[in-house]
C-alpha positions in Angstrom: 80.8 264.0 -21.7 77.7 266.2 -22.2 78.0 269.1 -24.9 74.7 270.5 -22.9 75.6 272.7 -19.8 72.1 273.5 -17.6 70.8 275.5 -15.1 67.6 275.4 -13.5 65.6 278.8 -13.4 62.5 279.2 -12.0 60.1 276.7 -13.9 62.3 275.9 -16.5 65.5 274.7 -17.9 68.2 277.1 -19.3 70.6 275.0 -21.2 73.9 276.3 -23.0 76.0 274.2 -25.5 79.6 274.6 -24.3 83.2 274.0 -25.6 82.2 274.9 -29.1 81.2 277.8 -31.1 79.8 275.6 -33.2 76.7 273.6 -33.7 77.3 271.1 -36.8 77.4 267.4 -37.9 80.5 267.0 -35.7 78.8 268.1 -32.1 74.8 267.4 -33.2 74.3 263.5 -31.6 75.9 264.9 -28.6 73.8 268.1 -27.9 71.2 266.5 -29.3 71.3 263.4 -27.1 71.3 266.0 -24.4 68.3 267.8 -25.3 66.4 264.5 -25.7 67.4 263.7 -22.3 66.0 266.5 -20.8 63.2 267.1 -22.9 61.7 263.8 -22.6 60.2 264.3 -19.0 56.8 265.4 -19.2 55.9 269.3 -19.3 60.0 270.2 -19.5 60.5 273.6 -20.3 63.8 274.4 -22.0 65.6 277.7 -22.6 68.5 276.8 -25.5 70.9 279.7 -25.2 72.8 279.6 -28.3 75.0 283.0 -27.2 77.8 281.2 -28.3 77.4 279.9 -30.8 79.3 281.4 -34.1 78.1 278.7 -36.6 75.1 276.3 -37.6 75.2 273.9 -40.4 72.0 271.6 -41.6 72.7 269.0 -38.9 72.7 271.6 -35.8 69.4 272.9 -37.6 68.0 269.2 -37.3 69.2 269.1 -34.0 67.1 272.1 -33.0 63.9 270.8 -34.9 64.0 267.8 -33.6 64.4 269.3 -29.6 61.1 270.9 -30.3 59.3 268.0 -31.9 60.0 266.4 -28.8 59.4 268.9 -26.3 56.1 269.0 -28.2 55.0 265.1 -27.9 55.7 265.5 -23.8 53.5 268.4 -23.2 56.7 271.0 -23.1 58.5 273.5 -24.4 61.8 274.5 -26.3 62.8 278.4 -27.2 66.0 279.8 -28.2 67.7 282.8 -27.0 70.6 285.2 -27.5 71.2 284.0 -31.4 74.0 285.3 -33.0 73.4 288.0 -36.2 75.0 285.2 -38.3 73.1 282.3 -36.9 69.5 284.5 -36.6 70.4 284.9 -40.5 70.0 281.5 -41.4 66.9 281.1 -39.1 65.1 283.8 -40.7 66.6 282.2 -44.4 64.9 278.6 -43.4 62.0 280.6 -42.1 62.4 278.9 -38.8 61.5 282.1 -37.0 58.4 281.3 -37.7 58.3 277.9 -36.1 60.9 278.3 -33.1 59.9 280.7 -30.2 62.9 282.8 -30.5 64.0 285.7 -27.6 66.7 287.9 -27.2 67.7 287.3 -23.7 67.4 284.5 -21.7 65.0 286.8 -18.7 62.6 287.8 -21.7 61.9 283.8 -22.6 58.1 282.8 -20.2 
């Protein structure tokens, strides 16, 4: 079963990680299976709406690191939007807002 759900929009990918609020060691080979899969084709460009998303542990955050290293090597791209207060928190801790192109809606993200 895929953890990613995703919608086409425009000239990229939105994708949302559904039945969880979480994103930890326990859903992470899944959604990140998923993002592989889709970032993988040449010039993807993918939209990770984590609106749902309550809680991220070390794993998820590997998850997410690995998604762009990968949109990277195939010419693409992979932004987050709609982070939770908690979630954005940790981001900002790891300094990660720095590295990810982060957006507050999913109609603000290029």
């Amino acid at each position: 079963m895929s953890m990613i759900e995703i919608k086409e929009n425009k000239n990229q990918v939105v994708g949302y990680i559904s039945n969880t609020d979480r994103l930890n060691a326990l859903v992470a080979p899944e959604v990140k299976a998923d993002l592989t899969k889709v970032l993988s084709v040449n010039g993807a460009n993918m939209v990770l709406n984590l609106s749902n998303i309550k809680f991220i542990d070390s794993t998820g955050i590997g998850t997410l690191i690995s998604a762009l290293k990968t949109a990277r090597q195939n010419n693409g791209t992979f932004q987050l939007c709609a982070i939770q207060d908690d979630v954005m928190g940790l981001i900002t801790l790891m300094k990660l807002d720095k590295v990810f192109d982060i957006y507050k809606t999913e109609e603000d993200c290029k």
